[in-house]
Structures are given as C-alpha cells and as structure tokens.
C-alpha positions, 0 to 999 in steps of 0.5 A: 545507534539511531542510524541502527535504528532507522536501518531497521525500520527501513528493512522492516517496512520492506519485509512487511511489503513484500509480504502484503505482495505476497498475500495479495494485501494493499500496501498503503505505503506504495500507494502513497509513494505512487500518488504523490510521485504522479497525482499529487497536486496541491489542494488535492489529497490521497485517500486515507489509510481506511479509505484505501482500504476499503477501495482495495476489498471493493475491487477485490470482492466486488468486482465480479472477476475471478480473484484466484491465482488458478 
C-alpha cells in the first residue's frame, strides 16, 4: 500500500510540473535539483521557496523584454 502511495506522489509531483512548464510558472523542485546537482557546496545554500519566487516574477515582469509566446 505505501509503495501505491509513493507511486503516486511521484506521478503527481510530475503532472504538477509539467503543468507549471506549461504556464510558464517556476517549478521550486527543479530549481532545487539543478542547484545541488551544479552549485551545491557546503555552507552555501539555495534560495527559499519565497525567495525563488519572487526572482522568478522579477525576471518575468521586470526585465524589460517581451514576455510572450507571440
């Protein structure tokens, strides 16, 4: 049962990525994984959840480029 469990959490946290891609929304659980896969060192740390937030709407709105498909 807890292998079921975890089976679909796993699927979910996916879906729910794919669906931020999607949208154009910043997936906190990528951003995690690629930090500590190339920047992760000790004594240094990744931004917080709200922190990463905020960089992302930032870059988004703030950085005087277009920010449309078309």
């Amino acid at each position: 049962m807890r292998k079921k469990i975890r089976h679909w959490k796993r699927r979910f946290k996916k879906v729910r990525s794919i669906i931020k891609t999607i949208f154009g929304m910043p997936d906190y659980d990528r951003y995690l994984e690629h930090w500590y896969k190339t920047h992760g060192a000790p004594g240094i740390f990744p931004m917080t959840e709200k922190e990463f937030y905020l960089f992302a709407l930032k870059n988004k709105y703030e950085s005087g480029e277009m920010n449309r498909c078309c």
